[in-house]
Biopython code that builds the backbone (N, CA, C, O; Angstrom):
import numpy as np
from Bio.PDB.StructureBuilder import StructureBuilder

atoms = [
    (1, "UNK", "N", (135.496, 44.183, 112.553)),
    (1, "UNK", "CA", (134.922, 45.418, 112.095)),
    (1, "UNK", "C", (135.567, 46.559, 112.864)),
    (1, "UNK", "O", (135.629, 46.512, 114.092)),
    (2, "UNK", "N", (136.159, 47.812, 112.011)),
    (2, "UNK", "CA", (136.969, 48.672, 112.770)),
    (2, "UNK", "C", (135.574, 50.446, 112.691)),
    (2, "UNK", "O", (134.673, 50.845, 111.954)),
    (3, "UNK", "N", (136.213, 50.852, 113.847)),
    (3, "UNK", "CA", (135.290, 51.321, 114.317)),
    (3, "UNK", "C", (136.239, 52.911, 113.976)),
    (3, "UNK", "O", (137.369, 52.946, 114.463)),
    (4, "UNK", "N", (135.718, 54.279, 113.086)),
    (4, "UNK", "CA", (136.630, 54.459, 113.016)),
    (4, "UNK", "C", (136.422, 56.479, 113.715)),
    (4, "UNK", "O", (135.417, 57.092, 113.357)),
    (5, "UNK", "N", (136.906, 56.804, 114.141)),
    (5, "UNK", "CA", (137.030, 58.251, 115.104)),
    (5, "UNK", "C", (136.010, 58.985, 113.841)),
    (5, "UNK", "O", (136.103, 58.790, 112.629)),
    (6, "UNK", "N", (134.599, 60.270, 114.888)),
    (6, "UNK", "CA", (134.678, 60.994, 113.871)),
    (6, "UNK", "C", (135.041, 62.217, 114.518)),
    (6, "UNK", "O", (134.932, 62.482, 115.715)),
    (7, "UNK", "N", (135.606, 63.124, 113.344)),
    (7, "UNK", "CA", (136.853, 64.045, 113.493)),
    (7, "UNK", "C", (135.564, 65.303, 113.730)),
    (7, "UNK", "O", (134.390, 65.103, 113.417)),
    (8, "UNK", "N", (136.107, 66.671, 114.376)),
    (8, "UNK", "CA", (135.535, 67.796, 114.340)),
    (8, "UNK", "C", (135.318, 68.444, 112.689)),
    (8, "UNK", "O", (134.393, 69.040, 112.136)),
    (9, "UNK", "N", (136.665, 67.989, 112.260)),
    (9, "UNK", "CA", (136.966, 68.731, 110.861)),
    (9, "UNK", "C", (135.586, 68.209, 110.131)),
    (9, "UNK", "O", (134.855, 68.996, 109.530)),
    (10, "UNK", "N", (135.269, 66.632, 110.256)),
    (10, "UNK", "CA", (134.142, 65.708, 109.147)),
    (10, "UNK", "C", (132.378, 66.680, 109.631)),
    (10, "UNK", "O", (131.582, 67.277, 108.907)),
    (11, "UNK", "N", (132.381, 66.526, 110.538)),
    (11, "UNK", "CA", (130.911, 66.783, 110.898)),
    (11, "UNK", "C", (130.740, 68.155, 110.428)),
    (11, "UNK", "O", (129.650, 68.394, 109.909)),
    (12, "UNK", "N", (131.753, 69.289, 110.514)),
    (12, "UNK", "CA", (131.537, 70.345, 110.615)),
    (12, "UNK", "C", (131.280, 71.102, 108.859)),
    (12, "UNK", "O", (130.620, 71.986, 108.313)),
    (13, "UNK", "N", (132.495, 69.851, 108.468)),
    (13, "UNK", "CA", (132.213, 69.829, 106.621)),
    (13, "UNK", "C", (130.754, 69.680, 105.985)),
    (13, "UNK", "O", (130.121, 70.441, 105.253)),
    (14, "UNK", "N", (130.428, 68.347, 106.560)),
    (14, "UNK", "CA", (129.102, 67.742, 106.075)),
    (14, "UNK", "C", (127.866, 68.694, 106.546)),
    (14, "UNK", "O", (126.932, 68.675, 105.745)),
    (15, "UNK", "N", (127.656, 69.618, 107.821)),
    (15, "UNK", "CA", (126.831, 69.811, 107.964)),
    (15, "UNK", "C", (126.774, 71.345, 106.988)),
    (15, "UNK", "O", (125.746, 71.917, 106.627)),
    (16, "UNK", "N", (128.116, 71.745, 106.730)),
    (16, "UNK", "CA", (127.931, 72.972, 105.676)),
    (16, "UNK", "C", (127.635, 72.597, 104.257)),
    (16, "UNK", "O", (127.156, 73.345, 103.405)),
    (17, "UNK", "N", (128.062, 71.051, 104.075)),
    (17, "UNK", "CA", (127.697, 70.953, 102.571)),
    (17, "UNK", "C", (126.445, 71.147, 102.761)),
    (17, "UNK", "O", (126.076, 72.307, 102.578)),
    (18, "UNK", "N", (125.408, 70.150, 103.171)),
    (18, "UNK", "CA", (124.292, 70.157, 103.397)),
    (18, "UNK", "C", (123.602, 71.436, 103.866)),
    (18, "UNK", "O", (122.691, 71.497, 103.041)),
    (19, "UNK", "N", (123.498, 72.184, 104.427)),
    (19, "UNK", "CA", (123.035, 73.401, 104.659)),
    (19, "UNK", "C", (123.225, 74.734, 103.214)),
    (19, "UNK", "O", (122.448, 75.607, 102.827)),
    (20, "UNK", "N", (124.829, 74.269, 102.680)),
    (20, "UNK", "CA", (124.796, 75.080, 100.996)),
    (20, "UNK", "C", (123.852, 74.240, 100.408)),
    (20, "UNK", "O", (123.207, 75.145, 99.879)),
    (21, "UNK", "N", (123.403, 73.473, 100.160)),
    (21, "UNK", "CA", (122.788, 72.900, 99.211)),
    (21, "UNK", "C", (121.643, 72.667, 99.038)),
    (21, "UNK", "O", (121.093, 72.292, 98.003)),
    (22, "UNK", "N", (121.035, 72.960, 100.447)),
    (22, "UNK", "CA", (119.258, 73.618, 100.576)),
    (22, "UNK", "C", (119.663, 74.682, 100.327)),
    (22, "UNK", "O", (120.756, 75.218, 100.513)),
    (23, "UNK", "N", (118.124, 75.225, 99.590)),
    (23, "UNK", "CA", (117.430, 76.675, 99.520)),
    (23, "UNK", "C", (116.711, 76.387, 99.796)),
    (23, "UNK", "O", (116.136, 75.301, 99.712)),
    (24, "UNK", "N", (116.435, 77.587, 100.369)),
    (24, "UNK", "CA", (114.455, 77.822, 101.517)),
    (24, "UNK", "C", (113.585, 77.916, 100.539)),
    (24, "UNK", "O", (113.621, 78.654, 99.555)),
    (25, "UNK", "N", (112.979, 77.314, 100.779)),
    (25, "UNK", "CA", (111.428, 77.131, 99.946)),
    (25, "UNK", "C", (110.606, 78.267, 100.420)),
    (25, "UNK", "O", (110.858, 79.128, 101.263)),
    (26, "UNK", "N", (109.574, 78.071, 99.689)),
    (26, "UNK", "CA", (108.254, 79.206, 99.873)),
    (26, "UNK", "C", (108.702, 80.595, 99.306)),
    (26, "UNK", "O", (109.758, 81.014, 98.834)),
    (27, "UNK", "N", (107.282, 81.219, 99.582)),
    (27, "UNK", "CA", (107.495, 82.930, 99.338)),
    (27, "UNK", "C", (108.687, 83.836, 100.335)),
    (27, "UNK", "O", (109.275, 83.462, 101.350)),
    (28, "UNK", "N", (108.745, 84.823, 99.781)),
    (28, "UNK", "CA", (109.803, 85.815, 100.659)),
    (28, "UNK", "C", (108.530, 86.502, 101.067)),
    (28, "UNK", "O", (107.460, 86.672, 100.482)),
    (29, "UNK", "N", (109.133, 86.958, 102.656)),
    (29, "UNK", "CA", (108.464, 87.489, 103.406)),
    (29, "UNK", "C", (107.667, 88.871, 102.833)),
    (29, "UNK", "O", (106.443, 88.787, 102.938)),
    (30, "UNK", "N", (108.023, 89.750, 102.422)),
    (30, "UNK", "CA", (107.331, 90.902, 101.788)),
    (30, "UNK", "C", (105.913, 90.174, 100.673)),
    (30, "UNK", "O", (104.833, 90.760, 100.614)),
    (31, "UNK", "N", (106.135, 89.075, 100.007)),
    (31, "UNK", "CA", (104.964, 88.620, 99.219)),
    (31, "UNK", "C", (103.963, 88.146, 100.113)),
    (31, "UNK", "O", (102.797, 88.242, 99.730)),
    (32, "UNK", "N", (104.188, 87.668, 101.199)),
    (32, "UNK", "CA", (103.176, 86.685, 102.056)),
    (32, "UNK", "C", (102.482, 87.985, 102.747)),
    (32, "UNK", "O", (101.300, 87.961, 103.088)),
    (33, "UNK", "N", (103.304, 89.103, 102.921)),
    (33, "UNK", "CA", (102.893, 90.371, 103.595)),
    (33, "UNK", "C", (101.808, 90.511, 103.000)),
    (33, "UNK", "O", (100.836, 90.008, 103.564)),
    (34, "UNK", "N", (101.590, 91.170, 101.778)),
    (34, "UNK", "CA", (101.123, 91.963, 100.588)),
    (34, "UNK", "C", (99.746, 90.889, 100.289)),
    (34, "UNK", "O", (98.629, 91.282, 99.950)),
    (35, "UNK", "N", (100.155, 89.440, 100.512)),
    (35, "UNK", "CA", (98.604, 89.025, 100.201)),
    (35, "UNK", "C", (97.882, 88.787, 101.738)),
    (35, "UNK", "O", (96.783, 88.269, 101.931)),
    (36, "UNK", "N", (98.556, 89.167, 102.479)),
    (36, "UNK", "CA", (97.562, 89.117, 104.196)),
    (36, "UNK", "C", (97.286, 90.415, 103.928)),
    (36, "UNK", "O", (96.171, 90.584, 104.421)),
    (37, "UNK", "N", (97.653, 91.458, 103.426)),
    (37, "UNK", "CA", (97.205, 93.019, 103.698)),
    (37, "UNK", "C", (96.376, 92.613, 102.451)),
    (37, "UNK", "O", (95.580, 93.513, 102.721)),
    (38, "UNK", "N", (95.864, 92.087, 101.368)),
    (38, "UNK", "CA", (95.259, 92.021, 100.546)),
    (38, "UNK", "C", (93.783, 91.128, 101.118)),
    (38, "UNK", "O", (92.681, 91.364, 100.623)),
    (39, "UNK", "N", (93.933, 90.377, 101.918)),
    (39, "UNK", "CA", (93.429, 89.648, 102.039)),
    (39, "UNK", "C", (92.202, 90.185, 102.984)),
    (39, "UNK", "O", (91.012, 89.979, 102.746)),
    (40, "UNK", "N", (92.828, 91.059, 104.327)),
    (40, "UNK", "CA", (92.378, 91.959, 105.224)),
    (40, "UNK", "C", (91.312, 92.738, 104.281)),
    (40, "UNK", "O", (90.085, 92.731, 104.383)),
    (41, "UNK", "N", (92.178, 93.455, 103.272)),
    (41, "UNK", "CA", (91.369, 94.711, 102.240)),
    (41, "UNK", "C", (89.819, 93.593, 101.771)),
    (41, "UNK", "O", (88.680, 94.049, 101.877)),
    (42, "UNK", "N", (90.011, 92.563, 101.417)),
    (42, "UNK", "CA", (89.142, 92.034, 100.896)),
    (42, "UNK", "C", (88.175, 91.876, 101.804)),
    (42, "UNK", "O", (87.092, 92.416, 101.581)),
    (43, "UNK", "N", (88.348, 91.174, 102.902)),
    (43, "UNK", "CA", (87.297, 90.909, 104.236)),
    (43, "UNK", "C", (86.516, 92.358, 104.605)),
    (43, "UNK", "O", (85.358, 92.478, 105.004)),
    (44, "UNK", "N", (87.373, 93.280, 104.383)),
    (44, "UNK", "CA", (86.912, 94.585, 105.668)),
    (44, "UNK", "C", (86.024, 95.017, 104.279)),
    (44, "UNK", "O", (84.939, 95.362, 104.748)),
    (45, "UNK", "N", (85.960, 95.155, 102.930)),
    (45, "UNK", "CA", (85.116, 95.014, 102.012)),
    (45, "UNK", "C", (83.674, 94.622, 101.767)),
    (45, "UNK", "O", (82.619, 95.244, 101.643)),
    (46, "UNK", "N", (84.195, 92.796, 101.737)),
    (46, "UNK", "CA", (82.776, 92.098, 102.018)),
    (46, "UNK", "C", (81.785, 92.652, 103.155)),
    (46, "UNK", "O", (80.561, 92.743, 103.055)),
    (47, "UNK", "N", (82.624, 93.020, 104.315)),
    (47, "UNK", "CA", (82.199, 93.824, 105.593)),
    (47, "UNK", "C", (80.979, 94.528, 105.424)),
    (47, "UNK", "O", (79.864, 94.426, 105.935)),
    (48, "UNK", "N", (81.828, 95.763, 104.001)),
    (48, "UNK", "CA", (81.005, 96.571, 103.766)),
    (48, "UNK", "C", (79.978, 96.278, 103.017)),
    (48, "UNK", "O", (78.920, 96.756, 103.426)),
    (49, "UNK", "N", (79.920, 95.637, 102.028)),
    (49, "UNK", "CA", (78.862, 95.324, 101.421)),
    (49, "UNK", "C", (78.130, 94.577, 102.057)),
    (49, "UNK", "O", (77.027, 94.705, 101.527)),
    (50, "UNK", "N", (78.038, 93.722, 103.040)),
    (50, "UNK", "CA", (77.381, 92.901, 103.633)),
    (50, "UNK", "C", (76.160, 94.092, 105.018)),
    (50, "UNK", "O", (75.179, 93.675, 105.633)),
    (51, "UNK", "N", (76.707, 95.402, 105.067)),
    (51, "UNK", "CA", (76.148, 96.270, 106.144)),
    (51, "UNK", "C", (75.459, 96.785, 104.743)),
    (51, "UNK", "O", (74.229, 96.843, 104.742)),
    (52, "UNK", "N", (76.003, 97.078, 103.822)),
    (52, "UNK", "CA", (75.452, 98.537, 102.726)),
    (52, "UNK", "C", (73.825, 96.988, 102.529)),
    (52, "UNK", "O", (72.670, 97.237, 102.872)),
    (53, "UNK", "N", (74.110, 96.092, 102.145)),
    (53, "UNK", "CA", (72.651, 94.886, 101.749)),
    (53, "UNK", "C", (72.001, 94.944, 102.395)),
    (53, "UNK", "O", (70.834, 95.005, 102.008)),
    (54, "UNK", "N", (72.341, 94.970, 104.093)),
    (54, "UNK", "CA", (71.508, 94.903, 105.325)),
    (54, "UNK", "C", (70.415, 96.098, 105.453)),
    (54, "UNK", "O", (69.230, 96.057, 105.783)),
    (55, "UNK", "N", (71.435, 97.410, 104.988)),
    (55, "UNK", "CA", (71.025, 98.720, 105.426)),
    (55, "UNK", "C", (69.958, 99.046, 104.505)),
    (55, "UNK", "O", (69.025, 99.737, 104.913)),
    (56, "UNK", "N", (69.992, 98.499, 102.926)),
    (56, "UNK", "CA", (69.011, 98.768, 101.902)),
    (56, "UNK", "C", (68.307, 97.230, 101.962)),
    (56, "UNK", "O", (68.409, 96.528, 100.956)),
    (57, "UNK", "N", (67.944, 96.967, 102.565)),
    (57, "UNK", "CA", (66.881, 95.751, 102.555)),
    (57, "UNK", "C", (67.156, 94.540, 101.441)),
    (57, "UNK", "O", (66.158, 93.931, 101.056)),
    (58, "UNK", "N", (67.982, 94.297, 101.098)),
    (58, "UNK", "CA", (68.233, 93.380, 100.344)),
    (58, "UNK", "C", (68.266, 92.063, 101.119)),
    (58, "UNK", "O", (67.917, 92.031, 102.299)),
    (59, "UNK", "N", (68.799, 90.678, 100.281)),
    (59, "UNK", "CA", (68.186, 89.589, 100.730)),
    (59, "UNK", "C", (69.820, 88.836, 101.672)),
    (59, "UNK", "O", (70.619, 87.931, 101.432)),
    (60, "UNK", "N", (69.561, 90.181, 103.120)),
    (60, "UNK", "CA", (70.945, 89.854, 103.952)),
    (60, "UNK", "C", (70.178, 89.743, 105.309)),
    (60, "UNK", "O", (69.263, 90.391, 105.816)),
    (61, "UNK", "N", (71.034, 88.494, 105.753)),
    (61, "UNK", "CA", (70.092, 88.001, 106.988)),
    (61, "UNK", "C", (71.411, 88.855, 107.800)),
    (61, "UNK", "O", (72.567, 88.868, 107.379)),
    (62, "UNK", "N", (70.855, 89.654, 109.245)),
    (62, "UNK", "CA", (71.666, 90.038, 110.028)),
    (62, "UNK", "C", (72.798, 89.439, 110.613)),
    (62, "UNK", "O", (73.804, 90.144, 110.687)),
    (63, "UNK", "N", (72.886, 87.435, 111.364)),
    (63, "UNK", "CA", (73.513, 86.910, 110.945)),
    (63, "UNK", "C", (74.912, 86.925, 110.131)),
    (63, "UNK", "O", (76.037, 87.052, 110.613)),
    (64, "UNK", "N", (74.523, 86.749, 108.670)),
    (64, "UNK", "CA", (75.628, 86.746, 108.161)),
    (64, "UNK", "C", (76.374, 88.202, 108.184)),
    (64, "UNK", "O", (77.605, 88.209, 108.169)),
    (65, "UNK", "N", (75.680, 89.381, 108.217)),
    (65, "UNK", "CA", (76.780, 90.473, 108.590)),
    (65, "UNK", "C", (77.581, 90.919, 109.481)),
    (65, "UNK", "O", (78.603, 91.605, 109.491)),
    (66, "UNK", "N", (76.635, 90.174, 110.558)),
    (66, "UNK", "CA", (77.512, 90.386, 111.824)),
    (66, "UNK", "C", (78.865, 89.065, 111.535)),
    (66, "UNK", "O", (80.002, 89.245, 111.969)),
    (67, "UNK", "N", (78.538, 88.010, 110.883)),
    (67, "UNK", "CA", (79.673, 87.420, 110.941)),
    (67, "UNK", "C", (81.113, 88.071, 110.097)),
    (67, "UNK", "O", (82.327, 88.066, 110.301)),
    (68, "UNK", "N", (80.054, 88.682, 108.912)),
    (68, "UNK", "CA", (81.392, 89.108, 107.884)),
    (68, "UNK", "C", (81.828, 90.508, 109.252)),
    (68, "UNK", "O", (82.885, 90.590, 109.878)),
    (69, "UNK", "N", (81.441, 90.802, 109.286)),
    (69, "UNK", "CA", (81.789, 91.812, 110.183)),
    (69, "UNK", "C", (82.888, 91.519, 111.400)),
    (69, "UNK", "O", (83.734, 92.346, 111.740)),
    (70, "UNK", "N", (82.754, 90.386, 111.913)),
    (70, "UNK", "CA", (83.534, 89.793, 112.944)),
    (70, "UNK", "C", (84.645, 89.668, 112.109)),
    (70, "UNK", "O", (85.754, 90.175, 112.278)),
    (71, "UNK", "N", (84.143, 88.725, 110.903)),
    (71, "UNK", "CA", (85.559, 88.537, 110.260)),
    (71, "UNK", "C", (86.443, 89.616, 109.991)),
    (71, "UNK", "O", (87.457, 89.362, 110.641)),
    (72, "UNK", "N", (86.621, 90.827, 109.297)),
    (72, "UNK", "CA", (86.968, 91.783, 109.180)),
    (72, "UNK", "C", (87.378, 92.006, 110.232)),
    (72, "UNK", "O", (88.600, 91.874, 110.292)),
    (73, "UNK", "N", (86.734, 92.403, 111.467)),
    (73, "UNK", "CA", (87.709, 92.829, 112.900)),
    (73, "UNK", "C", (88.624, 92.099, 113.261)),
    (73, "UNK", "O", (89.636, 92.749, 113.526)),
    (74, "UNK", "N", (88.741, 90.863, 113.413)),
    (74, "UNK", "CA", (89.326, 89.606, 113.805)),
    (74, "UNK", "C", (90.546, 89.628, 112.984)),
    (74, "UNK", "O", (91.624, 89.541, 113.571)),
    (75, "UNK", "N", (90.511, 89.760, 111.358)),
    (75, "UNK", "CA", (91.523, 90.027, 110.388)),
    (75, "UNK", "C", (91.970, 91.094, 110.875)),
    (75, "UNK", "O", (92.573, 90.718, 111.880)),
    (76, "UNK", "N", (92.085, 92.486, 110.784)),
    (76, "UNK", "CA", (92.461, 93.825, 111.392)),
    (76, "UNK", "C", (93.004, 93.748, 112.724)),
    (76, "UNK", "O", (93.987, 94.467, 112.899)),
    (77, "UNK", "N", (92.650, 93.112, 113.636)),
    (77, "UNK", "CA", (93.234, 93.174, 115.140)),
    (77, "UNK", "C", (94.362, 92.639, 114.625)),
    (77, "UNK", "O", (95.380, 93.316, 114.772)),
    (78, "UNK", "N", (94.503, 91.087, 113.777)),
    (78, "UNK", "CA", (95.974, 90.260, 114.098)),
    (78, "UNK", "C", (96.715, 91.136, 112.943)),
    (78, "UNK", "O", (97.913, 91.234, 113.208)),
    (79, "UNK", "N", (96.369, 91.772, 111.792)),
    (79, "UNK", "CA", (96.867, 92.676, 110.862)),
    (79, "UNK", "C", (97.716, 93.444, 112.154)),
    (79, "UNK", "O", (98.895, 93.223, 112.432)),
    (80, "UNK", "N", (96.738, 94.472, 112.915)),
    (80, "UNK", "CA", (97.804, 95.356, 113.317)),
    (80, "UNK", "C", (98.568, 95.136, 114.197)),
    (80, "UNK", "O", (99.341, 95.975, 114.659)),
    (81, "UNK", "N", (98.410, 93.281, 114.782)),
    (81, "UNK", "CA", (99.512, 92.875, 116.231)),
    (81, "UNK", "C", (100.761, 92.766, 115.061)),
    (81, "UNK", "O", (101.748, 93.500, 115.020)),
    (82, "UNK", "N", (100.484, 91.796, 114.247)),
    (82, "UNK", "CA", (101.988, 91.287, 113.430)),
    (82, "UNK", "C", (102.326, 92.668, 112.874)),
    (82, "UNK", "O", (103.475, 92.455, 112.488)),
    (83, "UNK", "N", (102.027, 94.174, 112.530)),
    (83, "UNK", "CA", (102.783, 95.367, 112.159)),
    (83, "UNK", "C", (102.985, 95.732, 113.690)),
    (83, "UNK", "O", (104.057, 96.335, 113.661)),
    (84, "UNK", "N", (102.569, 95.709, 114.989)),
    (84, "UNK", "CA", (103.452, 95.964, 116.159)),
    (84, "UNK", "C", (104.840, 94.878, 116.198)),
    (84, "UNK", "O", (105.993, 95.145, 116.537)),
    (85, "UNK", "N", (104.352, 93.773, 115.793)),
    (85, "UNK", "CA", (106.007, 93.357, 115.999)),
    (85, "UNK", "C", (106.715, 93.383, 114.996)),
    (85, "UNK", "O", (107.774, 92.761, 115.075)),
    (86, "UNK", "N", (106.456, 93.960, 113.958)),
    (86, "UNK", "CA", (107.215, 94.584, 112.832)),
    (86, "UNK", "C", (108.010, 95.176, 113.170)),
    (86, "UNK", "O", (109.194, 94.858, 113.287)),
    (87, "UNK", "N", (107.302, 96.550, 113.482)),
    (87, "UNK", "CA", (107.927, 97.565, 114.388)),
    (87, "UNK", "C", (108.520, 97.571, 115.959)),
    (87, "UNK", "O", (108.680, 98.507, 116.742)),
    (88, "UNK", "N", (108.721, 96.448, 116.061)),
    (88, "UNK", "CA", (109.743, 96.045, 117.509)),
    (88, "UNK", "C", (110.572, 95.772, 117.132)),
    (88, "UNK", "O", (111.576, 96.415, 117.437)),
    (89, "UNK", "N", (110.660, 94.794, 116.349)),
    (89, "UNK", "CA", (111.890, 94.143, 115.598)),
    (89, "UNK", "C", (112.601, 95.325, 115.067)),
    (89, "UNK", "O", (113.727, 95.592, 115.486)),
    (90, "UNK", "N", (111.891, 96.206, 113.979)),
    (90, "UNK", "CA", (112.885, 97.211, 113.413)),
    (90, "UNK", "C", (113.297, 97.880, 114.261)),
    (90, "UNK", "O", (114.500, 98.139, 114.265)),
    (91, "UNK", "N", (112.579, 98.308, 115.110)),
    (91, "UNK", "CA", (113.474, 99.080, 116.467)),
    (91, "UNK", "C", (114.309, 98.400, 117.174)),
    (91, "UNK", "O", (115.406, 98.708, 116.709)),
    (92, "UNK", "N", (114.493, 97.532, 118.162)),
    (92, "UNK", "CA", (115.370, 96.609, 118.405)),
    (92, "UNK", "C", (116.621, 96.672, 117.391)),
    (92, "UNK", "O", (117.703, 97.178, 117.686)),
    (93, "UNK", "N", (116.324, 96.110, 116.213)),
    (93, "UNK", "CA", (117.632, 96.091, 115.519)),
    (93, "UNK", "C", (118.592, 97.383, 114.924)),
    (93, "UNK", "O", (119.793, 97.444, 114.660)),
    (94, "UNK", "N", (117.381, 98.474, 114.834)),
    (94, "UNK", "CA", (117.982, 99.701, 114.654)),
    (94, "UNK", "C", (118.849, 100.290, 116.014)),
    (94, "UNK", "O", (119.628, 101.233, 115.873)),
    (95, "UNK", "N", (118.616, 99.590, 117.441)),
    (95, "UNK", "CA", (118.824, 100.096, 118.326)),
    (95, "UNK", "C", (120.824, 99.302, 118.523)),
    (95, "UNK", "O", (121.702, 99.804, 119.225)),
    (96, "UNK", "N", (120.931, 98.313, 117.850)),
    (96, "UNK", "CA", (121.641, 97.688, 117.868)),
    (96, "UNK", "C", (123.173, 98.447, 117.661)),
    (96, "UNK", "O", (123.372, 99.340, 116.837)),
    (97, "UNK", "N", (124.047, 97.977, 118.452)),
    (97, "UNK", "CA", (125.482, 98.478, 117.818)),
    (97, "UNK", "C", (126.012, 97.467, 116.933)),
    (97, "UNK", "O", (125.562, 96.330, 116.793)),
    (98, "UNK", "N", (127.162, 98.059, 116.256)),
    (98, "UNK", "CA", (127.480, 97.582, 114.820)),
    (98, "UNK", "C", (129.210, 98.267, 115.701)),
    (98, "UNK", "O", (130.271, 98.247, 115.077)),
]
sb = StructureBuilder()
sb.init_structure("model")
sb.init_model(0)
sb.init_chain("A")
sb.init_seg("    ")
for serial, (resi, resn, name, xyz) in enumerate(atoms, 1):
    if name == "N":
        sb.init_residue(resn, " ", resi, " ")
    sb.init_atom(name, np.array(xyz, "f"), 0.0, 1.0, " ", f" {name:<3s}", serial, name[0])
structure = sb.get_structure()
């Protein structure tokens, strides 16, 4: 059984075929954006309606508003960390020479 050299030229081929020939799966980044900022809008919402039920005596146990309420903040804090490193990144790279 012959054992046979592998070359720089072979590995370096194969790993570009293979790399052309995936495409990245999933959403593009701007869509995944748009439904976390959608998603936020929706929570900080329920928020409200869950204080406006509380405030007019309807059938809202304090409980659950303070939770929707948490939720909403909790959504909003990491909302506005991931737009700080939005805005690092774009700076950083704007800062960049070319």
């Amino acid at each position: 059984m012959a054992i046979q050299a592998i070359g720089p030229g072979k590995i370096g081929a194969s790993a570009q075929a293979t790399s052309l020939q995936q495409k990245p799966e999933g959403k593009p980044f701007i869509e995944t954006l748009k439904e976390s900022l959608a998603q936020v809008n929706s929570l900080q919402k329920d928020a409200g309606t869950a204080v406006g039920d509380l405030t007019t005596g309807k059938n809202q146990e304090i409980h659950q508003t303070m939770i929707a309420i948490e939720k909403a903040d909790v959504s909003f804090q990491m909302m506005m960390q991931v737009r700080n490193k939005i805005l690092s990144a774009y700076e950083e790279i704007s800062r960049m020479q070319i």
